[in-house]
Backbone as ProteinMPNN parsed JSONL, in Angstrom:
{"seq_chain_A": "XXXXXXXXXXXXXXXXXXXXXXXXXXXXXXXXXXXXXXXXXXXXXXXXXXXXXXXXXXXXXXXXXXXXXXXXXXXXXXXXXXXXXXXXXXXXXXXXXXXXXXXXXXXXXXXXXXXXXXXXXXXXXXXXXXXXXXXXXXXXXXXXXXXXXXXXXXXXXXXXXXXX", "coords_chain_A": {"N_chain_A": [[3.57, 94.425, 1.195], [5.184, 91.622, 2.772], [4.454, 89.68, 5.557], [5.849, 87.509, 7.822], [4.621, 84.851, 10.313], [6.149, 84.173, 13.339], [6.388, 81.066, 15.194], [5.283, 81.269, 17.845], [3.393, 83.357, 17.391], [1.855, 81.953, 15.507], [0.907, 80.067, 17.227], [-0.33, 81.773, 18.939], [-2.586, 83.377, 17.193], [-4.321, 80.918, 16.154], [-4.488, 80.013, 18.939], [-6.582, 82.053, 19.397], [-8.146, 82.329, 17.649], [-9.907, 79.871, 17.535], [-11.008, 80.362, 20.16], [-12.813, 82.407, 19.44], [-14.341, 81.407, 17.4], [-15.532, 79.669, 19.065], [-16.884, 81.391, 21.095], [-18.547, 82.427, 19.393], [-20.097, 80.527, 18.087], [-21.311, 79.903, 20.604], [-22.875, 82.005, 21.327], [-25.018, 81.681, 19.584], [-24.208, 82.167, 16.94], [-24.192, 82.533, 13.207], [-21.772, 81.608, 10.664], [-20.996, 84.091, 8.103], [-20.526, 83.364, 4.938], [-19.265, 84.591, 2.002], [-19.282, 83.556, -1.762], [-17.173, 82.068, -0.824], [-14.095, 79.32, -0.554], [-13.77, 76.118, 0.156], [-12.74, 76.291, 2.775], [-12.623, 75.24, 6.324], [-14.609, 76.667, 8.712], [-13.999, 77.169, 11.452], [-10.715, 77.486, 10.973], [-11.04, 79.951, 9.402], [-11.235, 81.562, 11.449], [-8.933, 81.471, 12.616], [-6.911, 82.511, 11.484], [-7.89, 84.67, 10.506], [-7.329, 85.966, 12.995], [-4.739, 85.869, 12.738], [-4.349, 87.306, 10.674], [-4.55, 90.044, 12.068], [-2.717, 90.017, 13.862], [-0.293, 90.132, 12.133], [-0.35, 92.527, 10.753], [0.043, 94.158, 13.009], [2.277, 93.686, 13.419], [3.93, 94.589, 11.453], [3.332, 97.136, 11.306], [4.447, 97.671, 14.006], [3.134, 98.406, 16.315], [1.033, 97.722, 19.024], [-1.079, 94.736, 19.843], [-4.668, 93.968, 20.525], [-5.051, 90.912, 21.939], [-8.357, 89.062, 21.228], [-11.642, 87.825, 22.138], [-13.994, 88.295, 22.909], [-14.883, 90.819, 21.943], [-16.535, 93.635, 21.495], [-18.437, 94.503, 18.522], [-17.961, 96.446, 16.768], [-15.35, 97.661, 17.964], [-12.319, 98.377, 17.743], [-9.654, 96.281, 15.734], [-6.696, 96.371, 16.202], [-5.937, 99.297, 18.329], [-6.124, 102.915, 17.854], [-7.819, 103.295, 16.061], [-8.083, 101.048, 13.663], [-8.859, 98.472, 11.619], [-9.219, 95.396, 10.477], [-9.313, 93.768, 7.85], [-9.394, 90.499, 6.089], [-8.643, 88.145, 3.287], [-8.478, 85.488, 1.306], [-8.344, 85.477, -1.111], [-6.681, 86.489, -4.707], [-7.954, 88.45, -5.932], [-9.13, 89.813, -4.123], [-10.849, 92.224, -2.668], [-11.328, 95.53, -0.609], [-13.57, 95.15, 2.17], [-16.273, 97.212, 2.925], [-18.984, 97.738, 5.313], [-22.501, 99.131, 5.618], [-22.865, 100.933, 8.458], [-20.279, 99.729, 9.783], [-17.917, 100.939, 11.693], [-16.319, 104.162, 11.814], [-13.017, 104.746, 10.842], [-9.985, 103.589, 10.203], [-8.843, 100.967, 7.719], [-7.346, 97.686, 6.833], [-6.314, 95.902, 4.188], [-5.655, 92.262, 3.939], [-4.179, 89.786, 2.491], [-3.733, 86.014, 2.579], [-2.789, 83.191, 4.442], [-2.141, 81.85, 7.816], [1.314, 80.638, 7.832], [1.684, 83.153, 6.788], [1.331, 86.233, 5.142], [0.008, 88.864, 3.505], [0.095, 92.18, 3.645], [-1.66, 94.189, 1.985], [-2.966, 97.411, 1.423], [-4.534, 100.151, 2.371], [-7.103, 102.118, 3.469], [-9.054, 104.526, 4.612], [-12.178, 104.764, 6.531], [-14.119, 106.862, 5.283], [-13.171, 107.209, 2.571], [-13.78, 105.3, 1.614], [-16.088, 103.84, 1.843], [-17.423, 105.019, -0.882], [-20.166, 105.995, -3.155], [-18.941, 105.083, -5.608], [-17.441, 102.633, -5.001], [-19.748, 100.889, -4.724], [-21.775, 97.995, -4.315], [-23.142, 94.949, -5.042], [-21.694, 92.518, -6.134], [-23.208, 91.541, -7.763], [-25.55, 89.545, -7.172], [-28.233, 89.021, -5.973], [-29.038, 87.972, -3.319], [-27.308, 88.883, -1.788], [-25.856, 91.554, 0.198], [-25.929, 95.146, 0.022], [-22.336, 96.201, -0.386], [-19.369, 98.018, 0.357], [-16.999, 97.59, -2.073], [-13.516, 98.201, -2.303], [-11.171, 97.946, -4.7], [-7.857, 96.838, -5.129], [-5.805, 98.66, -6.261], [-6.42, 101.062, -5.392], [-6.445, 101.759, -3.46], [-4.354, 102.701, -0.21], [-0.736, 102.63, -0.022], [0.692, 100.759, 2.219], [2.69, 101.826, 3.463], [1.948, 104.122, 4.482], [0.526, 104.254, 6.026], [-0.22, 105.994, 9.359], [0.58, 105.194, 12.54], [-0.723, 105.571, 15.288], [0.573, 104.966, 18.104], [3.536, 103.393, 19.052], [5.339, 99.754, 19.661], [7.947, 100.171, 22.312], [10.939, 100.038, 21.492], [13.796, 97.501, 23.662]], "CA_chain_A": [[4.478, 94.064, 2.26], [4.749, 90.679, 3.667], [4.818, 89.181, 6.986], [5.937, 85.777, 7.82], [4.718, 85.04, 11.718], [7.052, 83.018, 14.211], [5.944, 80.019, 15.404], [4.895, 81.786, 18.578], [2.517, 84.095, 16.856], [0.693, 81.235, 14.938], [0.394, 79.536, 17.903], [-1.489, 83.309, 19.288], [-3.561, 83.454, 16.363], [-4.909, 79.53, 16.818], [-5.75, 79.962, 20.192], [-7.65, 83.382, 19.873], [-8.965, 82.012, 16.821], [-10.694, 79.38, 18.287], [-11.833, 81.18, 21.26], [-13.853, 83.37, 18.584], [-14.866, 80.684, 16.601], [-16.368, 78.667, 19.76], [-17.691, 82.28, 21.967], [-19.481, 83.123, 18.381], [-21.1, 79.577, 18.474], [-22.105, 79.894, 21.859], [-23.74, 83.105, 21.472], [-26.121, 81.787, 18.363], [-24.197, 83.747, 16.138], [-23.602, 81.568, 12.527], [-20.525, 82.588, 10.245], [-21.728, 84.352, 6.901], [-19.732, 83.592, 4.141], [-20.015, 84.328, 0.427], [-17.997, 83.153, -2.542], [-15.763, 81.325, -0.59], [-13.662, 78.468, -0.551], [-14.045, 74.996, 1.32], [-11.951, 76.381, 4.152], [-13.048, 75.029, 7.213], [-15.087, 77.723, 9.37], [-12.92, 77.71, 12.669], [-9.646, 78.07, 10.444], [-10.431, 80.873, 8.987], [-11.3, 82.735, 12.431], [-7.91, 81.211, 12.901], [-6.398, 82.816, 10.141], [-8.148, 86.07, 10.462], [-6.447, 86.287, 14.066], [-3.122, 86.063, 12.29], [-3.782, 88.642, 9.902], [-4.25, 90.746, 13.004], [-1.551, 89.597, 14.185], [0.551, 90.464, 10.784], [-0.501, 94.082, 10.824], [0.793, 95.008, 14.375], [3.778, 92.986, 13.645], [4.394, 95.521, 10.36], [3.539, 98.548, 12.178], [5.581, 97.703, 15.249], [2.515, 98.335, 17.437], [0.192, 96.69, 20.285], [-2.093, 93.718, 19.067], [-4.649, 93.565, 21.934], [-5.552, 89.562, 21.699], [-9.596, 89.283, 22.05], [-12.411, 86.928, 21.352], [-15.589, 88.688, 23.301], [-15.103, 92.194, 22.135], [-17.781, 94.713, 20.506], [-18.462, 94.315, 16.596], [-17.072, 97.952, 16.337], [-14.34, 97.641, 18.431], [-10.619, 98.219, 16.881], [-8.526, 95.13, 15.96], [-5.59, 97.567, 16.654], [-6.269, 100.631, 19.074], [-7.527, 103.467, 18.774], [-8.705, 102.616, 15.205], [-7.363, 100.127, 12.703], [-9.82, 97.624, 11.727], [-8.084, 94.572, 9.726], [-10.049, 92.996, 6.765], [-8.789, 89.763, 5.572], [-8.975, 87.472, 2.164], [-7.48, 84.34, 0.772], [-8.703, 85.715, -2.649], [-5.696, 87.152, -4.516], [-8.378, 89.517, -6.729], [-10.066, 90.039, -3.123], [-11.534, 93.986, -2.508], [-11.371, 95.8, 1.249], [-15.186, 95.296, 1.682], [-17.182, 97.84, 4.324], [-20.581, 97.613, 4.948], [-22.707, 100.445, 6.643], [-22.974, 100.096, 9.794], [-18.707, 99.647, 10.028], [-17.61, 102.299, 12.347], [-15.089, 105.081, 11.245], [-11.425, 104.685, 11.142], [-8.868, 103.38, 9.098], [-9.276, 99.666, 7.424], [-6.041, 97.746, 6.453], [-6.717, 94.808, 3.683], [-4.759, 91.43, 4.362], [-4.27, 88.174, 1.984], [-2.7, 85.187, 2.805], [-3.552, 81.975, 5.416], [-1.042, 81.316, 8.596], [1.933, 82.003, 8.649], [2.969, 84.031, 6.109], [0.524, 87.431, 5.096], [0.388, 90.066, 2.637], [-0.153, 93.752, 3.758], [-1.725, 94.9, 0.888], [-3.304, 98.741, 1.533], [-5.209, 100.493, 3.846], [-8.238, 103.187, 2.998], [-10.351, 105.41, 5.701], [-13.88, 104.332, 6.244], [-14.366, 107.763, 4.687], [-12.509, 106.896, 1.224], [-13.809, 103.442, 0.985], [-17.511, 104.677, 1.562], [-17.957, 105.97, -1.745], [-20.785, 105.492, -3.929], [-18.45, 103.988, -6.929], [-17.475, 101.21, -4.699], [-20.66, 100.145, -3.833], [-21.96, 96.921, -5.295], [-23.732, 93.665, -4.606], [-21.136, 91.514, -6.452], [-23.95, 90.373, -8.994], [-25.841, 88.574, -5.776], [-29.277, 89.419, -5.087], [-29.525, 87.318, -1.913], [-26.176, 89.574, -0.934], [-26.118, 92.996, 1.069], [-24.929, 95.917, -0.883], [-21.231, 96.6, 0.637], [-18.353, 98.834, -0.284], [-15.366, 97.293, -2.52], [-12.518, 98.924, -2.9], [-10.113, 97.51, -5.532], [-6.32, 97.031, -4.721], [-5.354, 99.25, -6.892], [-7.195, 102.431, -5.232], [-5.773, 101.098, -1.619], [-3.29, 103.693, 0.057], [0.221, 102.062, 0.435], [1.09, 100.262, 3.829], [3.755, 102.755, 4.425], [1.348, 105.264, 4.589], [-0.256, 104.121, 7.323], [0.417, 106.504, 10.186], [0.433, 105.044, 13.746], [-0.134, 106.712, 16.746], [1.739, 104.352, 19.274], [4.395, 102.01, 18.296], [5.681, 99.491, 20.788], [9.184, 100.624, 22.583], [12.371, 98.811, 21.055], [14.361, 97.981, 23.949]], "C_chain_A": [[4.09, 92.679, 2.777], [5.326, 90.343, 4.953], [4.599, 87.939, 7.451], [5.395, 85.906, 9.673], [4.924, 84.092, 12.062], [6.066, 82.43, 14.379], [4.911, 80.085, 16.447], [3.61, 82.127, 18.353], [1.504, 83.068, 16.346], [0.151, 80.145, 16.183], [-1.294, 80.819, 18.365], [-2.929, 82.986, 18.751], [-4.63, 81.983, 16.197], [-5.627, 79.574, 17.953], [-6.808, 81.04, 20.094], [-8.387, 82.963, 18.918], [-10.107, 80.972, 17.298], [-11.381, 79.373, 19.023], [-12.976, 81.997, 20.687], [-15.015, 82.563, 18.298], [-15.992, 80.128, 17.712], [-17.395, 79.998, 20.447], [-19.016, 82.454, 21.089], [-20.444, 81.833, 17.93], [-21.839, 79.414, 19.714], [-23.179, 80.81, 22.241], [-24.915, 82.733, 19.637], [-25.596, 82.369, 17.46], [-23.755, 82.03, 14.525], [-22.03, 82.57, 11.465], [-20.936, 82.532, 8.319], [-21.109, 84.35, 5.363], [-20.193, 83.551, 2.598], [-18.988, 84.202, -0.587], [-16.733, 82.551, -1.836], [-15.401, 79.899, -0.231], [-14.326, 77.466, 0.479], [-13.708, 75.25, 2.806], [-12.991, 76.155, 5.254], [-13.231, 76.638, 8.434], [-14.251, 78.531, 10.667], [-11.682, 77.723, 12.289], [-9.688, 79.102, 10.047], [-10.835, 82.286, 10.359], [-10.065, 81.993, 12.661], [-7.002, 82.232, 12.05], [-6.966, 84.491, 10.069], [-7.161, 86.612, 11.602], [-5.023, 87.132, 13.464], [-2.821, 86.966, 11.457], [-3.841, 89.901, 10.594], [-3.295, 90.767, 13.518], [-0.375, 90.336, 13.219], [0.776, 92.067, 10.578], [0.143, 94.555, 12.144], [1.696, 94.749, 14.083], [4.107, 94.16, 12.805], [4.732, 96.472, 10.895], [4.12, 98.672, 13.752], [4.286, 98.631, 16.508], [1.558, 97.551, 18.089], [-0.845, 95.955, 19.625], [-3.153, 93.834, 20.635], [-5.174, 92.213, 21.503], [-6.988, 89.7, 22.554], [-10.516, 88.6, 21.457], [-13.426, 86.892, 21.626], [-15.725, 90.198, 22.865], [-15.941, 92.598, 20.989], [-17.487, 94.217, 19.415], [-18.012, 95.19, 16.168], [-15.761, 98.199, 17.152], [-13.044, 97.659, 17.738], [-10.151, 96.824, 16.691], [-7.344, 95.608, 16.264], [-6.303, 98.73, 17.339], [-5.43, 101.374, 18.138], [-8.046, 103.116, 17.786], [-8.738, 102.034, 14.136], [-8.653, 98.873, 13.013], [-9.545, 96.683, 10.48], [-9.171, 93.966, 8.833], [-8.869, 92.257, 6.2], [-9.655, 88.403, 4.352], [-7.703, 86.765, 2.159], [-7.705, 84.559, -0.737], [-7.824, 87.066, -3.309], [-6.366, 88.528, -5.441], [-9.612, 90.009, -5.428], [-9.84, 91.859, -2.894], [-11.681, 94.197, -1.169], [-13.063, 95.794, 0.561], [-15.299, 95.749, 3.11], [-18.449, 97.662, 4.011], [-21.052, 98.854, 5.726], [-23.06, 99.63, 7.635], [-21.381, 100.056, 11.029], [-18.609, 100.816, 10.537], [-16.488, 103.209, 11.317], [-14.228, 104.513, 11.63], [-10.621, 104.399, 10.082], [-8.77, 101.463, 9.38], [-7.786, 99.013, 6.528], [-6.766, 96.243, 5.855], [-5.736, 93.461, 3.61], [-4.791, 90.249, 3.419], [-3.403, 87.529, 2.65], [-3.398, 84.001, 3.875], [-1.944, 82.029, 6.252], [-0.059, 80.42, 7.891], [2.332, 83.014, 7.454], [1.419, 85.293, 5.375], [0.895, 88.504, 4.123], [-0.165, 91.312, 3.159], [-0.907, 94.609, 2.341], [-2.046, 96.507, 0.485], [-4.236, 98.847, 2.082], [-6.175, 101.513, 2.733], [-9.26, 103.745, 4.555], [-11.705, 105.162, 5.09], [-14.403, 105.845, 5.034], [-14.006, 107.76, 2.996], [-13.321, 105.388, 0.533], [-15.313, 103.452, 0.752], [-18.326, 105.443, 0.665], [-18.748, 105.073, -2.635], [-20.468, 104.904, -5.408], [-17.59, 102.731, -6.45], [-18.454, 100.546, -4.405], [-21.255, 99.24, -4.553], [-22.524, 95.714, -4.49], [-23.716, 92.521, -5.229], [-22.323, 90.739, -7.706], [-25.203, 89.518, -8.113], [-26.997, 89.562, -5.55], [-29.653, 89.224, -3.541], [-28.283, 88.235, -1.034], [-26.505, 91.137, -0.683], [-25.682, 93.836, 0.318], [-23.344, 96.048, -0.012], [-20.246, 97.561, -0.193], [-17.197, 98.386, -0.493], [-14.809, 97.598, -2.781], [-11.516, 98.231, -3.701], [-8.171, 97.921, -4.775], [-5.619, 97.776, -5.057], [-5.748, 100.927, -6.256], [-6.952, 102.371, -3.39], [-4.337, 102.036, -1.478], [-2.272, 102.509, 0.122], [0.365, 101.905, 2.019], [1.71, 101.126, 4.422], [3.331, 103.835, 4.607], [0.484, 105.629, 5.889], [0.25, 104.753, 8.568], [-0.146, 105.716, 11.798], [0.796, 105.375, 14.766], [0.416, 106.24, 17.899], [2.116, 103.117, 18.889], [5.156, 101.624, 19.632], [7.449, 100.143, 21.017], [9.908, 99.522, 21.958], [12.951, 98.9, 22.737], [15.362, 96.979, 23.557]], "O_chain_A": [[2.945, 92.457, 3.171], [6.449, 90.658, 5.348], [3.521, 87.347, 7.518], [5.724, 86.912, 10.303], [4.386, 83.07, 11.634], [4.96, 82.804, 13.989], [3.888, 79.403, 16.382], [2.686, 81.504, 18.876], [0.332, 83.226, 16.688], [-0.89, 79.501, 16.053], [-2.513, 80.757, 18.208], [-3.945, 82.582, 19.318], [-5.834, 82.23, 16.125], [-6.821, 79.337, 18.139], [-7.868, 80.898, 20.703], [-9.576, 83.16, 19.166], [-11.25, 81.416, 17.406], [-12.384, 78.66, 19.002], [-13.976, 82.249, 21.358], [-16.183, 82.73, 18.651], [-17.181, 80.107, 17.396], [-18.608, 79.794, 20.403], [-20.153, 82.581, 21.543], [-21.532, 82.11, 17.425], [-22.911, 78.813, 19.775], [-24.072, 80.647, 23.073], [-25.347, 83.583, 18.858], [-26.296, 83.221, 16.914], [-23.253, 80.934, 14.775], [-21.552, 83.696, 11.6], [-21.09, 81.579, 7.555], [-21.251, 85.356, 4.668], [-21.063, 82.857, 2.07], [-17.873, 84.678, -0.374], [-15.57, 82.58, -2.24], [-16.25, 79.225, 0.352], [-15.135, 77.762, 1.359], [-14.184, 74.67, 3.782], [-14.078, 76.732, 5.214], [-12.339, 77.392, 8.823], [-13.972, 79.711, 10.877], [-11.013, 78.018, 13.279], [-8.613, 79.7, 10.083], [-10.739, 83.506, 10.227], [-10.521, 81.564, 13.721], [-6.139, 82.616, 12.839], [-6.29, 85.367, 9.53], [-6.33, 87.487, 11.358], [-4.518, 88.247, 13.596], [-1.714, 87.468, 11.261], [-3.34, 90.883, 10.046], [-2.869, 91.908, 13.696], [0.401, 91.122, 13.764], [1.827, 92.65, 10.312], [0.858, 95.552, 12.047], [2.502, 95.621, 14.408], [4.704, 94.989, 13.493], [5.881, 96.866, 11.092], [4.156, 99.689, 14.444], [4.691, 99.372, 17.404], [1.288, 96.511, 17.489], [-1.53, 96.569, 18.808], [-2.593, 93.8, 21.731], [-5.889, 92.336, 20.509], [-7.142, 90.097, 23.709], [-10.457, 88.588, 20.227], [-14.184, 86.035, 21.171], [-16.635, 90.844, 23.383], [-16.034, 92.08, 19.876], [-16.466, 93.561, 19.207], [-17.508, 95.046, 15.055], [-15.126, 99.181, 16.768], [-12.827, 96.654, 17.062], [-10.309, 96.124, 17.691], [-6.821, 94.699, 16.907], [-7.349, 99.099, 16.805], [-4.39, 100.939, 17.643], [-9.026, 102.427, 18.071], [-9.581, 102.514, 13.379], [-9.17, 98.5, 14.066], [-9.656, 97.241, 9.388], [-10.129, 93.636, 9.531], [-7.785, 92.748, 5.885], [-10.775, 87.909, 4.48], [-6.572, 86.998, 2.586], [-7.208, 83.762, -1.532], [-7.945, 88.223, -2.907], [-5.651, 89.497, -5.696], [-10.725, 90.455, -5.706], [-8.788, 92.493, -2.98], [-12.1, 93.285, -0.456], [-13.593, 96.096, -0.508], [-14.83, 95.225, 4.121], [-18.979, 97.486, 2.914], [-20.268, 99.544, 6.377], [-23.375, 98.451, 7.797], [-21.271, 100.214, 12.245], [-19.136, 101.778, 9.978], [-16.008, 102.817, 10.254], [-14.3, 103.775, 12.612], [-10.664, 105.075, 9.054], [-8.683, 100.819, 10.425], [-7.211, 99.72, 5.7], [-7.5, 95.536, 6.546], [-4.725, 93.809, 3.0], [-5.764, 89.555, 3.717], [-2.46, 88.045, 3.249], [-4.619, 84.046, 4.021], [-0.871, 82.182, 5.669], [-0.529, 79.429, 7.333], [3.434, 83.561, 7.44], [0.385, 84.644, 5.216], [2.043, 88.936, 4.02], [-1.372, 91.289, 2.918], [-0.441, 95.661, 1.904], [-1.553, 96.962, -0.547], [-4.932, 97.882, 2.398], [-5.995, 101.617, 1.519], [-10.015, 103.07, 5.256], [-12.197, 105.242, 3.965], [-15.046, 105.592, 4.016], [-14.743, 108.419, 2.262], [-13.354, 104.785, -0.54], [-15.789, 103.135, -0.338], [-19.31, 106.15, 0.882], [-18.452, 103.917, -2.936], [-21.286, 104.422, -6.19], [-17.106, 101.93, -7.25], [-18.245, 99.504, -3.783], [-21.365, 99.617, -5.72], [-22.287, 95.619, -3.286], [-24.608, 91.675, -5.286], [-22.195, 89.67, -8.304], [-25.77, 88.703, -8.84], [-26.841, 90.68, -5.059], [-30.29, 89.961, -2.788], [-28.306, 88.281, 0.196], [-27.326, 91.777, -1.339], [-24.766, 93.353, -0.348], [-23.458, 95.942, 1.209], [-20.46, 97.778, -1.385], [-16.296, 98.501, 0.338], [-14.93, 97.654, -4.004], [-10.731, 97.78, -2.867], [-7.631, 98.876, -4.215], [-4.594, 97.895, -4.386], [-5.242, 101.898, -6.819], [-7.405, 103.026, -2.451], [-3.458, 102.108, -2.337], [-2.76, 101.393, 0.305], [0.175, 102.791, 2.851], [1.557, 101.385, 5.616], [4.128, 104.723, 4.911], [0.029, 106.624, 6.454], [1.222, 104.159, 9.035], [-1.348, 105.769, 12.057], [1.913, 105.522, 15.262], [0.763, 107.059, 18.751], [1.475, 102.129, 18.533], [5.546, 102.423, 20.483], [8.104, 100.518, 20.045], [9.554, 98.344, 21.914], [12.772, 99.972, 23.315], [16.557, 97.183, 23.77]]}, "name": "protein", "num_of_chains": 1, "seq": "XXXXXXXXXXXXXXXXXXXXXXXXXXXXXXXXXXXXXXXXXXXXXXXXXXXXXXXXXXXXXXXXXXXXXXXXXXXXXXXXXXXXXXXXXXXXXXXXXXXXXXXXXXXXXXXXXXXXXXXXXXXXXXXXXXXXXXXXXXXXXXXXXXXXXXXXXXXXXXXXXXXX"}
């Protein structure tokens, strides 16, 4: 499924992105990336925003916009937790540690987003995704392949905003 976001929205995702990018420099924190592109560091907390952003928009419910909250905290309430890639052979990756819930995998860069499939921490947690990419200096984590990813429309959500 894709999702193009108004002009509005990429503005959203910019500012909250930034707000991340700068709170998570202010607090000592650095940003850990592996195998990936040149992309400039505070774009892609720009760009992650928006694939938060992309997912509420799909499922027609509440985004809350946030750029100090918990490391386990929802990106969607009560528990949707958005993983995003610019890599089109990119894997939902959990690590332990990742709370329970339900994990929705995202490609694409502002504005426009792919939905690709969702999996429960419980599904994705299995010992034949688990892997350390080839990468000694890397953490073990849990990749799930796209192919083994529930469909978007499967995704049940428990409060969708009112139409009026």
């Amino acid at each position: 499924m894709k999702v193009m976001l108004a002009p509005t929205e990429q503005f959203v995702a910019a500012t909250i992105g930034q707000q991340r990018y700068t709170a998570s420099r202010m607090r000592g924190l650095t940003h850990k990336v592996f195998n990936d592109d040149t992309m400039d560091v505070a774009r892609r907390d720009q760009h992650a925003a928006g694939s938060e952003i992309a997912v509420a928009k799909a499922l027609g419910c509440y985004w809350p916009p946030s750029w100090n909250a918990a490391k386990n905290d929802p990106d969607i309430p009560p528990d949707i937790q958005v993983r995003w890639t610019t890599h089109h052979a990119g894997k939902l990756i959990l690590r332990d540690g990742d709370p329970a819930g339900r994990y929705v995998l995202v490609r694409g860069t502002t504005p426009e987003f792919e939905l690709i499939g969702w999996a429960s921490s419980d599904e994705a947690m299995q010992p034949d995704y688990l892997t350390n990419f080839g990468r000694t200096d890397a953490p073990p984590c849990y990749a799930v392949p796209n192919d083994c990813l529930n469909p978007i429309h499967t995704l049940e959500v428990y409060q969708r905003i009112p139409q009026f």
